[in-house]
C-alpha positions in Angstrom: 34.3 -94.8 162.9 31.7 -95.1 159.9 28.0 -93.6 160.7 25.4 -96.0 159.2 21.3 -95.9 158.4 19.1 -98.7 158.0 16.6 -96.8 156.1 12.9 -98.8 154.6 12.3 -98.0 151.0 9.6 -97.7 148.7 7.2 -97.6 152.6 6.0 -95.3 154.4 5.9 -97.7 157.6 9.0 -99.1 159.5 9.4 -102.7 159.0 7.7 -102.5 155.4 9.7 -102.0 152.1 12.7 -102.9 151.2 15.6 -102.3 153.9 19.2 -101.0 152.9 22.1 -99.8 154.8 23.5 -96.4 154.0 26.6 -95.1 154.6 28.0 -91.9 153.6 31.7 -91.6 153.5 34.3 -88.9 153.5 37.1 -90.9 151.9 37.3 -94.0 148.9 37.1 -97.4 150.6 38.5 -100.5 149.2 36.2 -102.9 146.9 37.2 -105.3 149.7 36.1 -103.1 152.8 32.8 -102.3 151.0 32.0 -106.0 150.2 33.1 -106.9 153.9 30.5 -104.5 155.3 27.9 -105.4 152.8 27.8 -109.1 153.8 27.8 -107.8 157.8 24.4 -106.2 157.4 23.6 -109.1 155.2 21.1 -106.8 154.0 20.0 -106.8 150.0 21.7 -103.7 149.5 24.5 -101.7 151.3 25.1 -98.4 149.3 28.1 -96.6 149.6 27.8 -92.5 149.2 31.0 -90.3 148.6 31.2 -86.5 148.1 32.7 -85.8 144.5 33.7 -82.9 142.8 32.5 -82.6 139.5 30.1 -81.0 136.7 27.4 -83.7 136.5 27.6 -85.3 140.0 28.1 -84.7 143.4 28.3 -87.9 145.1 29.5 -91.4 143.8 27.3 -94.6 144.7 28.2 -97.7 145.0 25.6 -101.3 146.0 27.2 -103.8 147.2 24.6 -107.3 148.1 25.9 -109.4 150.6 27.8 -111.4 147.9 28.9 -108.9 144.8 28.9 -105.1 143.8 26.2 -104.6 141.6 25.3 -102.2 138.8 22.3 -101.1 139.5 20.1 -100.3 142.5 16.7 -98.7 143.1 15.7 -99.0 146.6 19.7 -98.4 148.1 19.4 -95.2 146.0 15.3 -94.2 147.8 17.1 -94.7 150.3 20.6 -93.0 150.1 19.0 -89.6 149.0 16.8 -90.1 152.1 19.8 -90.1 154.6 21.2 -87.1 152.7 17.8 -85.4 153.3 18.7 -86.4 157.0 22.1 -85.1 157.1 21.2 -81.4 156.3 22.4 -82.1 152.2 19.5 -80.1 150.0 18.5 -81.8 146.3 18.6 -82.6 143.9 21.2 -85.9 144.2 23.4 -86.6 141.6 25.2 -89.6 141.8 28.0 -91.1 139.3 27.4 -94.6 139.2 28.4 -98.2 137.1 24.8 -96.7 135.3 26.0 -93.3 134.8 24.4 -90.1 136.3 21.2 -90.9 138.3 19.6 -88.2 140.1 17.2 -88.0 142.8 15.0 -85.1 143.8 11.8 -84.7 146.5 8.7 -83.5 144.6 5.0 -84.2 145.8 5.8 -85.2 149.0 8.2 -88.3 147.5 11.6 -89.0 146.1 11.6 -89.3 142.6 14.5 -91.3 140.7 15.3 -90.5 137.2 16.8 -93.5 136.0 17.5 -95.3 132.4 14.5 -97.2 130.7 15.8 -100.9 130.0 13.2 -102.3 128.1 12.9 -105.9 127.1 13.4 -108.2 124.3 11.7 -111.1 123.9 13.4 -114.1 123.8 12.7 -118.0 123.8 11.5 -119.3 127.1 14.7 -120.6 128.7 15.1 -124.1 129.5 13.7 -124.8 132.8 12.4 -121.8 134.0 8.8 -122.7 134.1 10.0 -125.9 136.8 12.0 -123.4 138.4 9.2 -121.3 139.1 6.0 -123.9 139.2 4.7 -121.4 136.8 3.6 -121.2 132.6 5.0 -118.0 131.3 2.9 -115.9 129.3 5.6 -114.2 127.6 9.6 -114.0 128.4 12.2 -111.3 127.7 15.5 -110.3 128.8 15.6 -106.7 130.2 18.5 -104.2 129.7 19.8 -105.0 133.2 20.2 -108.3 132.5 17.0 -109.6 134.3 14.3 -111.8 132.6 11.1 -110.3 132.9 8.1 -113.0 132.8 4.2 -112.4 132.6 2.3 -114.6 134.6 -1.5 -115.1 133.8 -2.7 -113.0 136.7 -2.3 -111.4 140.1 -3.0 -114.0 142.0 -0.2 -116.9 140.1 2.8 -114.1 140.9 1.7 -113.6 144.7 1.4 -117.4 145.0 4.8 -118.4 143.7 7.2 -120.5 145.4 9.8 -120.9 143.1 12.6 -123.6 143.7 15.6 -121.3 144.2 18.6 -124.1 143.5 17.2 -124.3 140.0 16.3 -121.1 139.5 19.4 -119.6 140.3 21.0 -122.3 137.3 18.7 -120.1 134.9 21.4 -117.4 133.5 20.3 -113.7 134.5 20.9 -111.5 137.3 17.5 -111.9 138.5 13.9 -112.9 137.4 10.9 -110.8 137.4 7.5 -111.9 137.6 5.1 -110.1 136.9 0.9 -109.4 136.0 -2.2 -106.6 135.7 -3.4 -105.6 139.2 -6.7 -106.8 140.2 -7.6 -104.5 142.8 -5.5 -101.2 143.1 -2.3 -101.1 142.0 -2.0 -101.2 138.0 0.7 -103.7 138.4 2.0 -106.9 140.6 5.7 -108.2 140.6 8.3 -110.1 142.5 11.9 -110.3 141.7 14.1 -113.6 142.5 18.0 -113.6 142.2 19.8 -116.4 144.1 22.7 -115.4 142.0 23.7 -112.9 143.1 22.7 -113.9 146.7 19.2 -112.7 146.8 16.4 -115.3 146.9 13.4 -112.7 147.3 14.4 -108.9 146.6 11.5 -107.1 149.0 10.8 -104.1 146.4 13.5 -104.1 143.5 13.7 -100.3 141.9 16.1 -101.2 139.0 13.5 -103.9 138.2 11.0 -101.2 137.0 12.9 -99.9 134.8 12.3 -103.2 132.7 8.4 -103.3 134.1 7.4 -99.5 133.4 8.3 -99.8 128.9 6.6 -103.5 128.8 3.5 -102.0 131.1 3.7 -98.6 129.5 2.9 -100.5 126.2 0.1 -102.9 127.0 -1.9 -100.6 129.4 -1.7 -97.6 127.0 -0.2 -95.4 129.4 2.8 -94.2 130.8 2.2 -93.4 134.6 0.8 -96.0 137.1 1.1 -97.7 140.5 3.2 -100.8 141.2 3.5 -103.2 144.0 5.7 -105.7 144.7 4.1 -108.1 146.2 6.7 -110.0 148.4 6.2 -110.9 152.4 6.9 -107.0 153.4 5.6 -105.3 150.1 6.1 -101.7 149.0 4.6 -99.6 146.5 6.3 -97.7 143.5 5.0 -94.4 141.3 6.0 -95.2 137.5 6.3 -92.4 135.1 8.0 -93.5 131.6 9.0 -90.5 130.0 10.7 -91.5 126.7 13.9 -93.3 127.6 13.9 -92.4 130.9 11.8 -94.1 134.1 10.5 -91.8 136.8 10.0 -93.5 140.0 8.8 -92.4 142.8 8.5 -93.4 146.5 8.9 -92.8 150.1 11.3 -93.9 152.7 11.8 -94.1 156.4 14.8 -94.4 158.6 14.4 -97.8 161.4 18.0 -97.6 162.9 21.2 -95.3 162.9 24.9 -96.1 164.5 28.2 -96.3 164.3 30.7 -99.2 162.9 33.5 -100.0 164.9 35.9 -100.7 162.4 
């Protein structure tokens, strides 16, 4: 019997953010066990915790979306190192993952994650992509993590997107971020598509800001702000881009605990 969390990241509200299911587990499971479970909470993000011994780490992590194992994962980590806060484990969280060593530690009253910057590069507007989304690009580039990263004219073109998911997932990336300046309180606005991998809207999308927080860093002239994601249930994201690294902070709250019968 497997204890789980559903724990709301990047809010802190119930029923906001973006919802993964956590599990923390005293033996390996099988990439087929995971995957199993992952498309049961059909959920964005099921992360997998493990107690590890060794000098850099002290827990592996593992994402799996309903559909794949992925390499990266913001809000499944918010939100693992918010269960371990739960269980009695103290910080900092170090985690060996398919990104290397990402750790996690409460400062300010949030979580902060300490992740890889993966800037973009520009590249030519794909074939397609402004159909697929019903929107001009501004400027295209393809992110370390494999995501293109758009800028849309303004706030209000990314929150009024509806983008035609059958074509856009024929458009090769992992996922596509949108993305503009902030009218009216946060610095920044994004959303973050990725039928491929199973996903047609991500909620709040952590490993996406790691490609937003170097483009932003460079056109506003700064290197901390506020994000939003501005999908149906939102959530908000503290940026700090400290050389090649991404700070990002946020807060998390658990909605529902159990047990799997399995």
């Amino acid at each position: 019997m497997h204890e789980y969390r559903v724990v709301d990241a990047f809010t802190d509200r119930p029923l906001y953010g973006n919802p993964a299911a956590v599990l923390v587990l005293d033996e390996p499971c099988s990439d087929s066990w995971a995957q199993g479970v992952a498309a049961e909470f059909n959920l964005s993000e099921t992360a997998f915790a493990r107690r590890v011994d060794g000098p850099d780490a002290d827990f592996e992590l593992r994402w799996f979306t309903p559909v794949t194992e992925v390499a990266l994962c913001g809000h499944a980590t918010l939100a693992t190192a918010h269960a371990l806060t739960e269980l009695g484990v103290a910080g900092p969280y170090r985690f060996t993952t398919r990104s290397g060593i990402l750790t996690v530690e409460q400062r300010d009253g949030k979580l902060w994650m300490d992740f890889p910057a993966r800037p973009a590069a520009e590249v030519k507007v794909p074939e397609g992509l402004a159909e697929a989304l019903g929107a001009e690009p501004l400027w295209v580039g393809r992110g370390g993590t494999d995501d293109l990263l758009v800028e849309l004219a303004d706030e209000a073109a990314v929150r009024s997107l509806a983008p035609d998911q059958v074509r856009l997932s024929g458009i090769r990336a992992r996922g596509v971020i949108v993305t503009a300046r902030g009218e009216d309180g946060p610095d920044i606005v994004s959303r973050f598509f990725a039928p491929s991998v199973g996903i047609a809207e991500d909620p709040v999308t952590g490993s996406a800001h790691t490609v937003l927080a170097p483009f932003w860093a460079e056109r506003l002239g700064r290197t901390e702000f506020l994000a939003h994601q501005a999908s149906r249930r939102g959530g908000d994201l503290h940026l700090r881009l400290a050389g090649d690294r991404v700070l990002i902070g946020g807060d998390a709250v658990t909605v529902a605990t159990g047990n799997l019968n399995l």
